[in-house]
N, CA and C of each residue as an Amber inpcrd file, in Angstrom:
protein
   678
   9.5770000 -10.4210000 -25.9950000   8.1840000 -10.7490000 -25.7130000
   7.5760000 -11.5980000 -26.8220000   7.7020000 -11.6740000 -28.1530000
   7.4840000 -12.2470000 -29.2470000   7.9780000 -13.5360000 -29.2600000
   8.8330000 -14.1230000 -28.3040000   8.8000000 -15.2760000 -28.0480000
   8.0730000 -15.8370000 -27.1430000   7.6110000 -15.6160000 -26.3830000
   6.4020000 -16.0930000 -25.2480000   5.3660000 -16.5820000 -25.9270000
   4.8380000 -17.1820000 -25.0160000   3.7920000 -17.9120000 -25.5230000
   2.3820000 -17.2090000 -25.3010000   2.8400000 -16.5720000 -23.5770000
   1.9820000 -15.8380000 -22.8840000   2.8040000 -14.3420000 -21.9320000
   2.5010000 -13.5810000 -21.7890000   2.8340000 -12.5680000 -21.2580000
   1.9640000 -12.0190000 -20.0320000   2.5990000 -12.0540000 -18.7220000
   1.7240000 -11.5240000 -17.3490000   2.0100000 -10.2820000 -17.0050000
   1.7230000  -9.5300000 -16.6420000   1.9630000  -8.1980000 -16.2650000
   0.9790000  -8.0830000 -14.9670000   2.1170000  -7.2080000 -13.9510000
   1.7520000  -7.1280000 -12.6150000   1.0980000  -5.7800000 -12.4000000
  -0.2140000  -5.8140000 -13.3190000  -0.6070000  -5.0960000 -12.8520000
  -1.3400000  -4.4410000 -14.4850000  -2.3600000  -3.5790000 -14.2610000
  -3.5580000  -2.4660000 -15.1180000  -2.5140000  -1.7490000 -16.2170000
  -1.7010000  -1.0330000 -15.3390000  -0.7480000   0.2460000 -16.4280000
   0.1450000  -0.2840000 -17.1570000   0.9460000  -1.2470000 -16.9640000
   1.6870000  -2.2300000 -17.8100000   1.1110000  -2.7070000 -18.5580000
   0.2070000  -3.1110000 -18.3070000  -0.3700000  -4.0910000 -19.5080000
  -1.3390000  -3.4560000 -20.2770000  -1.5910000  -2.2250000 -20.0180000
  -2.2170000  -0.9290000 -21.2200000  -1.1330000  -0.5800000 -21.7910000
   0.1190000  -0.3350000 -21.5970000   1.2240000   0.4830000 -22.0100000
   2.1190000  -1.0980000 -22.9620000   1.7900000  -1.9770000 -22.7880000
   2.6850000  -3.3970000 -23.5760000   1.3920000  -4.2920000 -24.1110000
   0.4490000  -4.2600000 -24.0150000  -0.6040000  -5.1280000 -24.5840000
  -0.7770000  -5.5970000 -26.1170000   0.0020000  -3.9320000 -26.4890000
   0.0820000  -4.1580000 -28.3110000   0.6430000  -4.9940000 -28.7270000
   2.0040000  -5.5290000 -27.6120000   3.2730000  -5.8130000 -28.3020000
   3.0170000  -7.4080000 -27.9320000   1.8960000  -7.9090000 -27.9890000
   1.4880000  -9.3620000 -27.5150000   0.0100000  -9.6820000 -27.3580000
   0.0630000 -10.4830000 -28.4550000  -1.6160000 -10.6500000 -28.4100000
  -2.3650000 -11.8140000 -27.5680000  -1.5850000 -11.9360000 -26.7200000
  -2.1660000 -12.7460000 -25.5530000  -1.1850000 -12.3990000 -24.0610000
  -1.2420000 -11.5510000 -23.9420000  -1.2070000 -10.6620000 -22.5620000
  -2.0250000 -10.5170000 -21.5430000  -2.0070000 -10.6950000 -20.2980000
  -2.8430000 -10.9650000 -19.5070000  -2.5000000  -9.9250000 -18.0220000
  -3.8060000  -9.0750000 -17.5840000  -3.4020000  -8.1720000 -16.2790000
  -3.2730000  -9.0630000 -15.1510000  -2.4690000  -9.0700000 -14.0230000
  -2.6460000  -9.5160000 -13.0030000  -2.3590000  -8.4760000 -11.4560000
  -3.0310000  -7.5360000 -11.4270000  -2.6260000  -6.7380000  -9.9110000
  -2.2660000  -7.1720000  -8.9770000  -1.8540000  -7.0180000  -7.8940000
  -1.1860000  -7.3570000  -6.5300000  -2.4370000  -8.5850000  -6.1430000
  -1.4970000  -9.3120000  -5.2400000  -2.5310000 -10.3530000  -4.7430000
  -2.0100000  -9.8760000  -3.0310000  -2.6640000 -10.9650000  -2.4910000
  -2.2160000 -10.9240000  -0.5410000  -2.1730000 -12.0340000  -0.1710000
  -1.8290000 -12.4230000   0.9410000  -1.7240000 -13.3570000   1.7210000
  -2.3460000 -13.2080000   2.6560000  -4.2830000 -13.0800000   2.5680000
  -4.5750000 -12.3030000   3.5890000  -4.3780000 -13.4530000   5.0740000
  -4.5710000 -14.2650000   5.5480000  -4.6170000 -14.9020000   6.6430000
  -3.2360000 -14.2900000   7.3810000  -1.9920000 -14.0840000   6.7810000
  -0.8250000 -13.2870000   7.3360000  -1.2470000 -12.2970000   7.7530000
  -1.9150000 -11.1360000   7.0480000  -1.7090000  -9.7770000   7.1760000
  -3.3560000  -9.9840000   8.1420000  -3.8340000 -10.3710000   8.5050000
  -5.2540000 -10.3870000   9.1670000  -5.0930000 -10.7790000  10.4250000
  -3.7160000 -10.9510000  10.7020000  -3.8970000 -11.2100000  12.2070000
  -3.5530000  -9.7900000  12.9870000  -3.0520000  -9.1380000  12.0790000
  -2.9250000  -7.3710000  12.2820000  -4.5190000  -7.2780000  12.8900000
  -6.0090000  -7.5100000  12.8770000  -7.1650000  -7.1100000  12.9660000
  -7.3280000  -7.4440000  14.5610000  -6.4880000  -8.4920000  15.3790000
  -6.5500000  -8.6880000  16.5230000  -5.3500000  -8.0950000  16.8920000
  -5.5550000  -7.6260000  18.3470000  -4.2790000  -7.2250000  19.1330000
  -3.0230000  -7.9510000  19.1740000  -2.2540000  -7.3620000  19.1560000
  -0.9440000  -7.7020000  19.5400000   0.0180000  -7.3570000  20.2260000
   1.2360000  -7.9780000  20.5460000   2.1990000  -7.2510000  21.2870000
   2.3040000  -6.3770000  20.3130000   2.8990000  -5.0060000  20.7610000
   3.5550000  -3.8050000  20.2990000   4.9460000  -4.4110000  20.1760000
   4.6870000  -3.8940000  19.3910000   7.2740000  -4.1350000  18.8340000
   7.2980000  -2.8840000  19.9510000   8.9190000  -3.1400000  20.0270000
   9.2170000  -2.3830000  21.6740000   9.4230000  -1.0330000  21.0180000
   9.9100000  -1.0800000  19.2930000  10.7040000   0.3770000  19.1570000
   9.1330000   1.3480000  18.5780000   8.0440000   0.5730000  18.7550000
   6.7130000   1.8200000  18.3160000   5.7140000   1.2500000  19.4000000
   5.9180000   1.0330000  20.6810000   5.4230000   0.8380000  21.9660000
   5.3570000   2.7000000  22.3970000   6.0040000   3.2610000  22.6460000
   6.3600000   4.3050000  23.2780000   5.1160000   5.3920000  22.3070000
   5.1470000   5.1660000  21.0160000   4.8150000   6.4270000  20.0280000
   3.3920000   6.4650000  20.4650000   3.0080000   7.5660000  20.4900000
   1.3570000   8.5710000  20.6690000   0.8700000   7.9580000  19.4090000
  -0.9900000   8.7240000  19.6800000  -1.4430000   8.0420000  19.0910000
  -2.1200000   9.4670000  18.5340000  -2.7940000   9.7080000  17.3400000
  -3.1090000   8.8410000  16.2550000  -1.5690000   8.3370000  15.3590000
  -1.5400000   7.0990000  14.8970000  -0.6930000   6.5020000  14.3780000
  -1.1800000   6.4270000  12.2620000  -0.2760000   6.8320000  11.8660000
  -0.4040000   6.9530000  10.1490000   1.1340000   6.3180000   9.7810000
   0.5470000   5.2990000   9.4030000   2.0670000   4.2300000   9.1530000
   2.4910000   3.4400000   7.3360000   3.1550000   4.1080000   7.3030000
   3.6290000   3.3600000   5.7420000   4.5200000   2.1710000   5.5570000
   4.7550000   1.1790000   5.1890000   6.1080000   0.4100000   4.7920000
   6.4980000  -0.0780000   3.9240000   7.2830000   0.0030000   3.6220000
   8.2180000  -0.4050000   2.4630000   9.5460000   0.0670000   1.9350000
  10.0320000   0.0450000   0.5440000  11.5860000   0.5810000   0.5790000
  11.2220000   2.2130000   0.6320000  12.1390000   2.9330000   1.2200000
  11.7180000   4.3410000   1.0300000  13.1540000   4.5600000  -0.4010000
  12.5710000   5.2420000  -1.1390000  13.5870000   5.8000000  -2.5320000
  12.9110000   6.7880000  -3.1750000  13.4290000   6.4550000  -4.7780000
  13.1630000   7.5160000  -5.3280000  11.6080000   7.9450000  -5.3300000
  11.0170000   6.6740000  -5.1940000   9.0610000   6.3810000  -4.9060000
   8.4470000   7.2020000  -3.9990000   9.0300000   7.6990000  -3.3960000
   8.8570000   7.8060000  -2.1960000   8.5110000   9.3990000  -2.0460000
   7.4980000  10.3470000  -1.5670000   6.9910000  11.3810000  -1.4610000
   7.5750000  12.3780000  -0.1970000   8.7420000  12.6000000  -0.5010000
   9.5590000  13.3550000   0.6310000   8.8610000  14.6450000   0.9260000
   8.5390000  15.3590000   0.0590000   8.1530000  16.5800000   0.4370000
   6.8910000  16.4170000   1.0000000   5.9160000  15.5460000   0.3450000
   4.7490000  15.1580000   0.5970000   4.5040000  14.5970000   2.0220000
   5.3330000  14.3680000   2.7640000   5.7990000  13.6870000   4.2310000
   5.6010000  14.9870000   5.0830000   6.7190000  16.1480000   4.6490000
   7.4240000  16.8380000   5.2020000   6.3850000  18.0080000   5.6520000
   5.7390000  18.0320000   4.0750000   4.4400000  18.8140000   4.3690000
   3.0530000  18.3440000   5.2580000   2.4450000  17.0640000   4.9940000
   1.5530000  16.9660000   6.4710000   1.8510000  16.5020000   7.6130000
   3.0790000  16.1170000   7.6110000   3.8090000  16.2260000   9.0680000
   3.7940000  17.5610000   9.5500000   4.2330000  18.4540000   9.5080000
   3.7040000  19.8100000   9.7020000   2.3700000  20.5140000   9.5430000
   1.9810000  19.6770000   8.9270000   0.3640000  20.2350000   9.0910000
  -0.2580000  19.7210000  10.3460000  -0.2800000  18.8170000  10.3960000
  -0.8690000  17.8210000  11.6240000   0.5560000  17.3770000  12.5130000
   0.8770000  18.2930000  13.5060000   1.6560000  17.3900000  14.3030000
   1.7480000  16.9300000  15.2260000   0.1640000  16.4060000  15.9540000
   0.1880000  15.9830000  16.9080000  -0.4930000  14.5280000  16.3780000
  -0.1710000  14.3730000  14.7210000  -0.3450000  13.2100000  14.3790000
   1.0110000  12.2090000  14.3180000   1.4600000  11.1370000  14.3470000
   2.1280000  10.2870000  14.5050000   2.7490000   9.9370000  13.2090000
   4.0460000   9.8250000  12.4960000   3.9570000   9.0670000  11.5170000
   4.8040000   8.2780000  11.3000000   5.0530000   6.9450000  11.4810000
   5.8530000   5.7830000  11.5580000   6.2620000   5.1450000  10.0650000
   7.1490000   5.6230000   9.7720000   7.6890000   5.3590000   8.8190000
   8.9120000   3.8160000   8.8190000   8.5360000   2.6030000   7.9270000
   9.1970000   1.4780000   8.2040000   9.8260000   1.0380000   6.7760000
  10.8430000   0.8190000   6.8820000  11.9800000   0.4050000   5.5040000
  13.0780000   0.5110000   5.8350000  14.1920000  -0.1130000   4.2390000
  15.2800000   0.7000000   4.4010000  15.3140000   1.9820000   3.3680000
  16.2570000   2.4970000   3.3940000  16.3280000   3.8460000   2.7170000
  17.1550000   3.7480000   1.8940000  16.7610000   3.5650000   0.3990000
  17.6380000   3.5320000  -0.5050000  17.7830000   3.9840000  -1.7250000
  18.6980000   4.4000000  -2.7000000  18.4080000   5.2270000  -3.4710000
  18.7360000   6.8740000  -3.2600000  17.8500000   7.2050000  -2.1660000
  18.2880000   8.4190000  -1.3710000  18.9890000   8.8920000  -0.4230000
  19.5940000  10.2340000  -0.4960000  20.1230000  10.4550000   0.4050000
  19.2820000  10.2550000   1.9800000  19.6320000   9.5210000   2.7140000
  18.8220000   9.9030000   4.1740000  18.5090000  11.1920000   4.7460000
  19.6190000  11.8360000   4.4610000  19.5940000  13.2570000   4.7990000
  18.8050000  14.0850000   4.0190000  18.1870000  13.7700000   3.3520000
  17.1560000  14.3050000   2.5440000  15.4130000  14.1840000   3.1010000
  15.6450000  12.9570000   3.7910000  14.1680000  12.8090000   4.7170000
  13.9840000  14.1420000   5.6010000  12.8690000  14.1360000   5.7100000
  12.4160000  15.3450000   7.1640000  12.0430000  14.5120000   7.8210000
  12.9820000  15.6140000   9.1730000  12.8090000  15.2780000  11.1670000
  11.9150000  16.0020000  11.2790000  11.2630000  15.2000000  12.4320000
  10.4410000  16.0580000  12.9790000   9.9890000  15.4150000  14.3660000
   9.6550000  15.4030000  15.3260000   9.0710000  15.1000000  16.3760000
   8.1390000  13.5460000  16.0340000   7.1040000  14.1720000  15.5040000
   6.3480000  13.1600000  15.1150000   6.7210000  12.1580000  13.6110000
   7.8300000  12.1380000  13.2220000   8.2500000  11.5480000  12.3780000
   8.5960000  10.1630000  13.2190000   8.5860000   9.0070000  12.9720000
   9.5210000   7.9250000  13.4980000   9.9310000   6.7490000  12.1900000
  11.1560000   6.9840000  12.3550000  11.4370000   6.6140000  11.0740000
  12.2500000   4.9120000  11.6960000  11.5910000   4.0290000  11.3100000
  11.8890000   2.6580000  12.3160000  12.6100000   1.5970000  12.0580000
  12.9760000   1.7700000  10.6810000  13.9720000   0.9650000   9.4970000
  13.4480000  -0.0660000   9.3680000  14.0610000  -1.3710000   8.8970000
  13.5410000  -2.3620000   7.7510000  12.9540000  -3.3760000   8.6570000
  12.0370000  -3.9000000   8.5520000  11.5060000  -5.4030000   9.1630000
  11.2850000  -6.2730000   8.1190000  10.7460000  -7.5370000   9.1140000
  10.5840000  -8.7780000   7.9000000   9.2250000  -8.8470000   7.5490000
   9.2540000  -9.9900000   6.5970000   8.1920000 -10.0780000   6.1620000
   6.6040000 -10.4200000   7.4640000   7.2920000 -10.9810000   8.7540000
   6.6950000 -11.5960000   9.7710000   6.7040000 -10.6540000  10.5060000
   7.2030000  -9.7560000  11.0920000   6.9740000  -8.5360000  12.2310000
   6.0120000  -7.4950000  11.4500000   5.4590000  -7.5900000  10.1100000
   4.9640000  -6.2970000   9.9140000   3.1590000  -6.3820000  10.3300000
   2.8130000  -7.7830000  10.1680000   1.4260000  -7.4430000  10.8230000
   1.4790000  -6.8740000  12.2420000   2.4310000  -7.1590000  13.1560000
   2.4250000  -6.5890000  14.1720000   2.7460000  -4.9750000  14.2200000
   3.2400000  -4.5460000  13.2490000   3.8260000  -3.0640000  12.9830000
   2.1020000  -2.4080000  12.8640000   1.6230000  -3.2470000  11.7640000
   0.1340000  -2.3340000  10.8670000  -0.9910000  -2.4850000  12.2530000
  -1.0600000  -3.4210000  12.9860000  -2.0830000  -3.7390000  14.2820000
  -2.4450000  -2.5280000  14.9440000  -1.5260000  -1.8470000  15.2400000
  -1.4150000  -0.4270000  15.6910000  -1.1720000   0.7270000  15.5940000
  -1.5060000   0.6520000  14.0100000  -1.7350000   2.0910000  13.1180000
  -3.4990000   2.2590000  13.3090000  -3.6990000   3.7460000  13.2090000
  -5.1240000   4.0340000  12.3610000  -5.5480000   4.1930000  10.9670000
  -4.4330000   4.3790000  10.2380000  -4.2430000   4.4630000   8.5170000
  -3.1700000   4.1380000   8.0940000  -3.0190000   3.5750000   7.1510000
  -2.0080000   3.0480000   6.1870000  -1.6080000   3.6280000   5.2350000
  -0.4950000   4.3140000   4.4680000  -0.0290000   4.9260000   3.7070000
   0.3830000   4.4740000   2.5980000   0.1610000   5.7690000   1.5630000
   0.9420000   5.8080000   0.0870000   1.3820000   6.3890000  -0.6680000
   2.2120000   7.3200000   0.1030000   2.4420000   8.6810000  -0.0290000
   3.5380000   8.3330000  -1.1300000   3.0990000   7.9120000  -2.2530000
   4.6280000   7.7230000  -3.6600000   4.3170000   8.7900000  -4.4090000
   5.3630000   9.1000000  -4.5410000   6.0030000  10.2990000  -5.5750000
   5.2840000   9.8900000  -7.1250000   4.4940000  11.2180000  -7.9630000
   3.8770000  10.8080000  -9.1200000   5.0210000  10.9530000 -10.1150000
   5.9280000   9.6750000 -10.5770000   7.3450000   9.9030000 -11.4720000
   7.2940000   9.0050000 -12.0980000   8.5690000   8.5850000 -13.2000000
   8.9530000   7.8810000 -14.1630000   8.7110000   6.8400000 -13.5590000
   9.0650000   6.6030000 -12.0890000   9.3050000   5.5590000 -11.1840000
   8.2770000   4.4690000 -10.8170000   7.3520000   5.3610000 -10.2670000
   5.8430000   4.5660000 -10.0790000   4.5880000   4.7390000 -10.9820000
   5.2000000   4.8820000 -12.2560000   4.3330000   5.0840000 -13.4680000
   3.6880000   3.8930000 -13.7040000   4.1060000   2.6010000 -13.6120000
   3.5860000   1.3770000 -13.8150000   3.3940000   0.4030000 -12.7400000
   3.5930000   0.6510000 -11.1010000   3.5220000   0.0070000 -10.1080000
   2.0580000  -0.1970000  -9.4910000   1.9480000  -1.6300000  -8.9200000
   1.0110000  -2.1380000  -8.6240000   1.0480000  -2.4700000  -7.2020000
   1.1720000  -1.4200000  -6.2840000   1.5390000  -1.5950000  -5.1080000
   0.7310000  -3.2490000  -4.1400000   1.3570000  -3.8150000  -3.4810000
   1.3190000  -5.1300000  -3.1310000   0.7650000  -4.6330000  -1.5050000
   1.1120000  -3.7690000  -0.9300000   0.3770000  -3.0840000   0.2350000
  -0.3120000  -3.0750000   0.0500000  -1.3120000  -2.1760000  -1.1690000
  -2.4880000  -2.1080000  -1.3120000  -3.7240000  -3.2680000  -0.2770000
  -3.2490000  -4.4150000  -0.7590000  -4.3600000  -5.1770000  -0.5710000
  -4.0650000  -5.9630000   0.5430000  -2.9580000  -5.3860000   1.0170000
  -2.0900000  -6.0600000   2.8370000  -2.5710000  -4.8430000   3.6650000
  -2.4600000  -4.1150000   3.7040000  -3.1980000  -3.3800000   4.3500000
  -4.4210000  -3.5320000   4.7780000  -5.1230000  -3.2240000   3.8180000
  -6.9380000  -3.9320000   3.9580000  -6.8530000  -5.1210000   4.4890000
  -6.3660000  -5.8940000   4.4990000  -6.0980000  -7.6070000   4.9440000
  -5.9780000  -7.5670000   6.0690000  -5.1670000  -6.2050000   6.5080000
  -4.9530000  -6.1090000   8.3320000  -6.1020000  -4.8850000   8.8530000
  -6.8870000  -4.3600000   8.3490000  -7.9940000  -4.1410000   8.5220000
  -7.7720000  -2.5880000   8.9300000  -6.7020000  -2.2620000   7.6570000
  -6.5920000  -0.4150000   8.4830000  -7.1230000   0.0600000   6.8470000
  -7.7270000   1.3350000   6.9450000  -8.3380000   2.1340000   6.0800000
  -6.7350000   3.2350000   5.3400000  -7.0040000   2.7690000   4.0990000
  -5.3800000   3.4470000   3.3070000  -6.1630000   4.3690000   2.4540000
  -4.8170000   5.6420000   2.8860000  -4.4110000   6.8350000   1.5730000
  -3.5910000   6.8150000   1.2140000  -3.9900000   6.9250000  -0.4290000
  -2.9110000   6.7460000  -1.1240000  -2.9370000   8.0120000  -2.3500000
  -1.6830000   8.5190000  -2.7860000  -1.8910000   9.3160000  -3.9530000
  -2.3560000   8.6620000  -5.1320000  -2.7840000   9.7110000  -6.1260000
  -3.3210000   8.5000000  -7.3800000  -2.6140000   8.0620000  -8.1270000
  -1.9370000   6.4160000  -7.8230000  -1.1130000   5.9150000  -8.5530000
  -2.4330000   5.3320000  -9.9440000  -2.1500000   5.1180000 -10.6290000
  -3.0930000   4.6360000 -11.5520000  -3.8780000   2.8490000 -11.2030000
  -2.6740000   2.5250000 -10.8280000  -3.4300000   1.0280000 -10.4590000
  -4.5590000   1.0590000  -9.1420000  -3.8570000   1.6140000  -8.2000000
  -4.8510000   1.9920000  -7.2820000  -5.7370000   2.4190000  -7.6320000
  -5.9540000   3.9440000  -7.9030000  -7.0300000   4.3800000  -8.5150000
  -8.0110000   3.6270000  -9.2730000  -7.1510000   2.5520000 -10.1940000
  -8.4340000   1.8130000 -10.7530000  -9.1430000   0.6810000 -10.5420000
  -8.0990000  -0.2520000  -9.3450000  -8.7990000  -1.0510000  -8.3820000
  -9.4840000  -0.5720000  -7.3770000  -8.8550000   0.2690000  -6.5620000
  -9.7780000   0.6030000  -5.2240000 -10.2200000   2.0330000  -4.9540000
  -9.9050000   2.6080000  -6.2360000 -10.5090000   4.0660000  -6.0060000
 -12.0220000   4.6190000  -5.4730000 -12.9680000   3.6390000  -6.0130000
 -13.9810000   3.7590000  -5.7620000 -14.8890000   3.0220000  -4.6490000
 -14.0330000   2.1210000  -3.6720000 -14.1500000   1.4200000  -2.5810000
 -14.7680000   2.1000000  -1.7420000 -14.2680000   2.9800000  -0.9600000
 -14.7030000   3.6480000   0.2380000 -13.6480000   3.5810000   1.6380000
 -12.9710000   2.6760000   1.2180000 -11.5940000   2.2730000   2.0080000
 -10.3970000   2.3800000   1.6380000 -10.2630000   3.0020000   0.3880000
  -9.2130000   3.5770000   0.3720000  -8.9370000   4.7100000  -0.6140000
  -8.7290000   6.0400000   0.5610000  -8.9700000   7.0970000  -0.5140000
  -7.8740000   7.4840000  -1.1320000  -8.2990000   8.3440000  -2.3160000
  -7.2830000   8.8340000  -2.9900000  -6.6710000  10.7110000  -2.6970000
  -5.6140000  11.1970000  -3.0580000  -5.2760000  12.3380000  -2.8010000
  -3.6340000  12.9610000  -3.1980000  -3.9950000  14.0840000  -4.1210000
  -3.0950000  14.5270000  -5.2290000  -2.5050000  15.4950000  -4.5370000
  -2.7130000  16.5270000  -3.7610000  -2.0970000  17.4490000  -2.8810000
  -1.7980000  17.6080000  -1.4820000  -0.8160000  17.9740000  -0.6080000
  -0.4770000  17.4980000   0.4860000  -2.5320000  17.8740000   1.3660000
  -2.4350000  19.5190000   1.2040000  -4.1020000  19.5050000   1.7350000
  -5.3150000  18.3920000   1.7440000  -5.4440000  18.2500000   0.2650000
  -6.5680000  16.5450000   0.1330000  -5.7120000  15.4960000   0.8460000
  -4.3370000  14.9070000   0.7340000  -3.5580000  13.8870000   1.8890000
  -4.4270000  14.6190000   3.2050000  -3.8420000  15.4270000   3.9140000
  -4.6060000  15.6010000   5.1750000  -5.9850000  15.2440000   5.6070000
  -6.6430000  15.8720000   4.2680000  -7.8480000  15.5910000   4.5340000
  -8.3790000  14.0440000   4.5610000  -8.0620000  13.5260000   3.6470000
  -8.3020000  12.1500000   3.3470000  -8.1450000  11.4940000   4.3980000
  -6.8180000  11.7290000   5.1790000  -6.4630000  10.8950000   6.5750000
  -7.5320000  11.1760000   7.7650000  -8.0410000  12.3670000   7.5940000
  -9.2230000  12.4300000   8.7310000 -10.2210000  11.7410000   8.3540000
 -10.3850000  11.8050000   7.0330000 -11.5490000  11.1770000   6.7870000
 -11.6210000   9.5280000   6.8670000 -10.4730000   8.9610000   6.7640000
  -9.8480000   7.7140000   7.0810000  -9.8550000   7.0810000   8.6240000
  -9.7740000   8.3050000   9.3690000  -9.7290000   8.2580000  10.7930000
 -11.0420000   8.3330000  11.3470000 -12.0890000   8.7720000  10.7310000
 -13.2600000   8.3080000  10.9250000 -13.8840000   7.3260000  10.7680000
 -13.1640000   6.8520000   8.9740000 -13.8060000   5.3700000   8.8820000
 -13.7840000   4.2980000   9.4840000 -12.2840000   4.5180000  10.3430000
 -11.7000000   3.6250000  11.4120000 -12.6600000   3.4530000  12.2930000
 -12.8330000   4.2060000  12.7950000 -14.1600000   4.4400000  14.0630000
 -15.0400000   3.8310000  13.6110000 -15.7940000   3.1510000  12.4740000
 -16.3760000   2.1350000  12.0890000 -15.9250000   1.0850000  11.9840000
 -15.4220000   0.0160000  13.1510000 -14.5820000  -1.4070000  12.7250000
 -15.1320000  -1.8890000  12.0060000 -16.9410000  -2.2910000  12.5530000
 -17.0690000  -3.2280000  11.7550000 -17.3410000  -3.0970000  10.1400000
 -17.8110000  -2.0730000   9.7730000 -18.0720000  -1.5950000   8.7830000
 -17.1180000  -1.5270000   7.8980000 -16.1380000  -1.4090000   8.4700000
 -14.7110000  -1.1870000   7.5920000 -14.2310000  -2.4570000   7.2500000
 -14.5160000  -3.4230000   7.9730000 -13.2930000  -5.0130000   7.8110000
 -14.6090000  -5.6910000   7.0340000 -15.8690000  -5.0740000   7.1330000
 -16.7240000  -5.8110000   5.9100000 -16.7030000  -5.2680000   4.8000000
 -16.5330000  -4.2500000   4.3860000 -15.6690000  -3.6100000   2.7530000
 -14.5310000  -3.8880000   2.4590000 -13.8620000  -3.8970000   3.1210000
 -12.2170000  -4.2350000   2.7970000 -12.7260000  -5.8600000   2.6160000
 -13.3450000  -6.8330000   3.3460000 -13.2400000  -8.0850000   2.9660000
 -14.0250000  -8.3600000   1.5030000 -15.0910000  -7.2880000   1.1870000
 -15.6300000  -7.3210000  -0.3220000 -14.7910000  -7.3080000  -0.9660000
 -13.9820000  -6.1350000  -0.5940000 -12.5360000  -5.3120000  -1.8360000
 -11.7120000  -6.6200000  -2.0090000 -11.3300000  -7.0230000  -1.1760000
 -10.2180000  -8.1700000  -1.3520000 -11.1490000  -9.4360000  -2.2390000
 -12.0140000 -10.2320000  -1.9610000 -12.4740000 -10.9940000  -3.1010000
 -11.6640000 -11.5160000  -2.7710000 -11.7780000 -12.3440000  -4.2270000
 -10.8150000 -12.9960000  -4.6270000  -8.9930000 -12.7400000  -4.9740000
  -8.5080000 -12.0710000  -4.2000000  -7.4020000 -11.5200000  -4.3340000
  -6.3180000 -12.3850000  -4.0930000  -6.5910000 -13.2910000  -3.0090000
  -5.4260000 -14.0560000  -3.1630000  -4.3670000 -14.7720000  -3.9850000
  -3.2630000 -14.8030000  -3.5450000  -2.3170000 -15.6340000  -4.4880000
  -2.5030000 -16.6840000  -5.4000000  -3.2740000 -18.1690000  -4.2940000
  -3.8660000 -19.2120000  -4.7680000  -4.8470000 -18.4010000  -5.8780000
  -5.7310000 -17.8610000  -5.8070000  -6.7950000 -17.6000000  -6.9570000
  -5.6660000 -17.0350000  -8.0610000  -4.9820000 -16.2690000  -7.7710000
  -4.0900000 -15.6670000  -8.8770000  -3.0070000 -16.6300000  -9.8050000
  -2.5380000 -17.6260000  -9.1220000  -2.0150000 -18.5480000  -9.2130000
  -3.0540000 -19.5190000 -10.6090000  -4.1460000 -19.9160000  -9.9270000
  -5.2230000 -20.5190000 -10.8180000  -5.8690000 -20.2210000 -12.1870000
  -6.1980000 -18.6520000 -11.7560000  -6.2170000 -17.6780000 -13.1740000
  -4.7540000 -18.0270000 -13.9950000  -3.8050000 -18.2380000 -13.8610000
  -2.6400000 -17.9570000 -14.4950000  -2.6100000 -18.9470000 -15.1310000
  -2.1990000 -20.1280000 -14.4390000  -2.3370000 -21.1560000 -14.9290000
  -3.2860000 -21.4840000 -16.1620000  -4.6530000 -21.6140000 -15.8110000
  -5.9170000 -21.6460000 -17.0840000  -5.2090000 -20.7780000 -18.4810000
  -4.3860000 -19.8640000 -18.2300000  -3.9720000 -19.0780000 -19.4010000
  -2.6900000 -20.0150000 -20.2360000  -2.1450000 -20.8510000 -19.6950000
  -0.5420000 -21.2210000 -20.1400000  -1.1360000 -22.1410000 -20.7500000
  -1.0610000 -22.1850000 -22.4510000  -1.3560000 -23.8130000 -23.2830000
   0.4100000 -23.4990000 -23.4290000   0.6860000 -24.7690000 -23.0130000
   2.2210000 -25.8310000 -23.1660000   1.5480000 -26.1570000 -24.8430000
   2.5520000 -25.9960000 -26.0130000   2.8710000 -26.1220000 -27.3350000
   3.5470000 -28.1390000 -26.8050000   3.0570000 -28.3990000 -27.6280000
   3.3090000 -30.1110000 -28.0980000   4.2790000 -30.0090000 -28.4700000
């Protein structure tokens, strides 16, 4: 790092935890692509393999691993099971056989970067059910602000970056025990029931979030040495 000129860090907790070690270090949290993830806010075809699934729908995606809140699944899936929960990735790291079945589990495997606004279109909440570990001690989840972009109301446990970007939003709550997860999701499932109200906070929250702006900030930081 002492050779850089400049140092970026993806994200709040990194760059509290390395800031010492560089005196021109700079935070940068997740950005979006919202015009991608915003076409999730209008209807769409249903993908054929989560056409069939009941509704209320509580949908997460990404890699499922060590990040990943197995028990935390296992437990409000059983609490609520006439709730839905569509689970999308591949599975790695872990044993598969370590996930919990369940009825309302649908576990739908990996898509691209282009089928997932159509995946989030037809959720009621968005998930973040990560494991509090060594693992996601410094992660700046990139959902975060794709989610909101497709206009669904997210719970998430308190990762620290979250917590300190959007904790205090109103759109996306936070929750440390499987009970507060439950709760949070109802309370999420209400906010839903406010469209419009909801896609005009989430469009505050997002700001300036995009790439291009992130891109621009970055840039202004890099003096090129003569």
């Amino acid at each position: 790092m002492q050779r850089a000129d400049v140092v970026f860090t993806g994200g709040y907790s990194i760059w509290e935890a390395k800031r010492a070690l560089h005196a021109n270090a700079h935070a940068f949290p997740s950005s979006v692509d919202v015009a991608h993830f915003a076409a999730a806010r209008a209807p769409q075809q249903e993908p054929a393999d989560q056409a069939d699934i009941a509704h209320p729908r509580l949908g997460f995606y990404g890699v499922i691993d060590e990040r990943f809140d197995v028990e935390l699944l296992r437990s409000i899936a059983t609490q609520r099971p006439h709730w839905q929960w569509v689970m999308i990735g591949p599975v790695v790291k872990i044993d598969p056989a370590e996930l919990p079945q369940a009825d309302n589990i649908h576990y739908l495997g990996g898509k691209s970067y282009d089928q997932l606004p159509g995946y989030l279109s037809g959720w009621e909440v968005a998930l973040m059910p990560f494991a509090m570990n060594a693992s996601t001690r410094f992660i700046s989840p990139t959902k975060t602000p794709e989610y909101l972009a497709g206009g669904c109301p997210v719970v998430s446990t308190p990762i620290h970056d979250v917590v300190r970007t959007y904790g205090d939003t109103g759109v996306v709550r936070i929750a440390d025990t499987p009970d507060a997860f439950v709760a949070a999701c109802e309370a999420a499932l209400r906010d839903g029931a406010d469209r419009e109200q909801l896609l005009e906070t989430a469009d505050q929250v997002l700001g300036d979030m995009s790439w291009d702006h992130t891109y621009d900030l970055m840039k202004e930081k890099l003096t090129w040495k003569q």
